[in-house]
Structures are given as structure tokens and as C-alpha cells.
N, C-alpha and C positions, 0 to 999 in steps of 0.2 A: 317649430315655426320661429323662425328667427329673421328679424328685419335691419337692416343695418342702420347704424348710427352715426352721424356725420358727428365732428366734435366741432363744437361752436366757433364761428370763423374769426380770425383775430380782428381785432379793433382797428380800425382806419387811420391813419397816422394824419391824412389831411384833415379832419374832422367833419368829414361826409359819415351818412350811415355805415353799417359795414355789411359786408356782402353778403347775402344767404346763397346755400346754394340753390341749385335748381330742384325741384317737387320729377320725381319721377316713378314710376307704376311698379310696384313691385309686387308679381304672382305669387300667390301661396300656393300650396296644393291643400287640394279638403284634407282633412283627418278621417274621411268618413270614406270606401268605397263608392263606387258610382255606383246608380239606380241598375243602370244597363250598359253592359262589353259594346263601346263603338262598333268593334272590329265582326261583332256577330250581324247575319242581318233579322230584321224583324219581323216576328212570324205575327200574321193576319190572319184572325177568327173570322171566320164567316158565317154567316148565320145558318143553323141548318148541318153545321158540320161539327161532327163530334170532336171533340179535343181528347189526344190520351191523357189519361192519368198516371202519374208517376204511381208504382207499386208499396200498396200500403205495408210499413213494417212498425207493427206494433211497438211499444215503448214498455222497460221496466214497469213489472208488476209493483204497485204501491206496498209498502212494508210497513207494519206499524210497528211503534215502541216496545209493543210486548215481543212482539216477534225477533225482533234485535237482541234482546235480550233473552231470548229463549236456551236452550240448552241443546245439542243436538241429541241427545240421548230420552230427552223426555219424550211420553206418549201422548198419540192425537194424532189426529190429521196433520200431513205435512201439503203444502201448496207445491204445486206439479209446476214447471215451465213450459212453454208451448212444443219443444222438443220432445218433452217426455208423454204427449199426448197424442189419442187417436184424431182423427180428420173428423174437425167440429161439426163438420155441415150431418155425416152419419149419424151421430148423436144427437144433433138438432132434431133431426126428422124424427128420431126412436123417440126422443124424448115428448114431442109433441103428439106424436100415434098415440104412443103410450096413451097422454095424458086425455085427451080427448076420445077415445076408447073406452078408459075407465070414468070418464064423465058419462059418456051416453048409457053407459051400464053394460056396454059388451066384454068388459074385464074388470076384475076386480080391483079395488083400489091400492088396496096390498101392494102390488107389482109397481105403485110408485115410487115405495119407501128404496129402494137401493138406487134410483135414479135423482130423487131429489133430496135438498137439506130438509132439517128435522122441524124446522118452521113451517117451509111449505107444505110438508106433506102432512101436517098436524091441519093449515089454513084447506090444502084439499079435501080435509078425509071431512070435517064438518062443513064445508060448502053445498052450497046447494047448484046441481049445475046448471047451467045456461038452458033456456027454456029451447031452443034451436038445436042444441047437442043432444037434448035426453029425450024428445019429441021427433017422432019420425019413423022408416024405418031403409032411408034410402041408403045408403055409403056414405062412409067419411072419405074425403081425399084431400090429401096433402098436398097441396101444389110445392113446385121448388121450394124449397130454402135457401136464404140469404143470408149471409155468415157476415159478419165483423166484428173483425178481433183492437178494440181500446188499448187495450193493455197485453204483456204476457200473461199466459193463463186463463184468459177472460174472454170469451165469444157472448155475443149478442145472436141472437139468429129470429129469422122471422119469416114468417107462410102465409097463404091463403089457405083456409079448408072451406070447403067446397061439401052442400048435402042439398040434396034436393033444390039443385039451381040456381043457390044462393051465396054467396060469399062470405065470410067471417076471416077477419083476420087476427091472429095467432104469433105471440113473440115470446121469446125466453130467454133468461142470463144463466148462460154455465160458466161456472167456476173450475177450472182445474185442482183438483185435491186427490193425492195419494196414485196417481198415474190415472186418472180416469175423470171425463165430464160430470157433473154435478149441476143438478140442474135448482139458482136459488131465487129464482122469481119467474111467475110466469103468468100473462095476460091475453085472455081471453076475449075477444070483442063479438 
């Protein structure tokens, strides 16, 4: 942004003032982008009308320091990218069956531990389960599952389950680890 600069006008030989020049407008352009393309025209929400939503693409999985520094040779779990994994919403649902299954008492608890981390399924095995789940003797059902993925690697998923009439709702965090969902928190309502 550059303005131009008059050079001070010379001195008046009669001994009048001396002459300035004239003050005129000089356009800048912003530095910044405009809000909105003139040239597009303007689209109108209407109430009552669904808007699309542009297609969600999850972002880099968070890395910690340790892992930066990790070795690739060493052993442990290695964190999976969303490529290297199966279709989260399948594994939501198994994971949720599962769990609410071996809550009500119609499977054993056991058949958690290869599904979830080693916290929750330590937080599972001594819980007490939900007075709605282990009371009854109607069906559990799963309604859809709803998947979002935060980050690579990372699903959120969440359900209604459904037993004798009533509604409960059902949410879970999978982790991607070693090609396969890991299921590391899961909430019960």
C-alpha cells in the first residue's frame, strides 16, 4: 500500500502564501479478501428448508510426544488410520450389542475384553448394570447407529436401545489400534 507524495511546493517569489496542491481520493485495496464473490449470486435459507452440508473429512489424528519419539521397531499397539479400518458404524453396533447383552446377563462379560481397552473392561466387569438392562425379559434392540469421525482413527457412535417400550440412550468412543475398532469409553443412559 503505497500513497503518493507530493514534494513541498516551492516558496512564492511575490511573498503570498505558497501554493499547496489540491487534496484528492486515493483508493486502497483491503489486504484482506472479501466477506463474499460480487460476481456469485446469493443463496436464500428459507425456513423449513434443509441446507446441504458440505462432506465431513476428519482431520489428523493428534500425536503425542511420546509417540514422536517412539521407534518403529518397538512393541505395543500401533494407532490404525481410518484407511486401515473396517466401516465404524459395524463395529458400533457390535460393540454396543455386545455390551448391553453382557450387561442384561444374556452373555458373559468376558466377550468384552477383545472389544474394549483394558480400563473399560476392568470399569465393566465390577459395575453394576443399569437397573432397565438387567430387569425384564423383553428384547434389546439397537436402533440405527450414528457415526462421527473428529479425527483419523477416532468414531464416536451413538444409538437408541429400545426394551420393553422404553428408550435408553447408548454412545461409545472407538479408537483405531492395530487394524481394528477398540472400544475406549462407553455411556450408558
Amino acid at each position: 500500500m503505497t500513497v503518493p507524495v507530493h514534494p513541498p511546493a516551492p516558496p512564492a517569489t511575490d511573498g503570498s502564501a505558497p501554493s499547496r496542491p489540491s487534496l484528492r481520493l486515493v483508493r486502497v485495496a483491503t489486504p484482506q479478501p472479501p466477506l463474499q464473490d460480487e460476481r456469485l449470486p446469493v443463496r436464500l435459507v428459507l425456513p423449513g428448508v434443509a441446507v446441504p452440508r458440505p462432506p465431513h473429512r476428519p482431520g489428523p489424528r493428534p500425536r503425542s510426544a511420546a509417540s514422536a519419539f517412539a521407534r518403529q521397531d518397538e512393541f505395543g499397539p500401533a494407532w490404525s488410520a481410518r484407511d486401515d479400518l473396517p466401516p465404524a458404524g459395524d463395529a458400533g453396533r457390535r460393540v454396543l450389542t455386545l455390551a448391553l447383552e453382557a450387561l442384561s446377563g444374556r452373555r458373559p462379560v468376558t466377550q468384552l475384553q477383545p472389544v474394549t481397552s483394558p480400563g473399560l473392561f476392568a470399569a465393566l466387569s465390577g459395575r453394576r448394570p443399569p437397573r432397565w438392562c438387567a430387569e425384564g425379559t423383553a428384547p434389546l434392540l439397537v436402533g440405527p447407529v450414528h457415526v462421527c469421525e473428529p479425527v483419523d482413527g477416532v468414531a464416536e457412535v451413538s444409538a437408541v436401545a429400545r426394551r420393553g417400550g422404553r428408550a435408553h440412550a447408548v454412545a461409545a468412543r472407538l479408537e483405531g489400534v492395530d487394524g481394528r475398532w477398540r472400544c475406549t469409553a462407553l455411556q450408558i443412559g
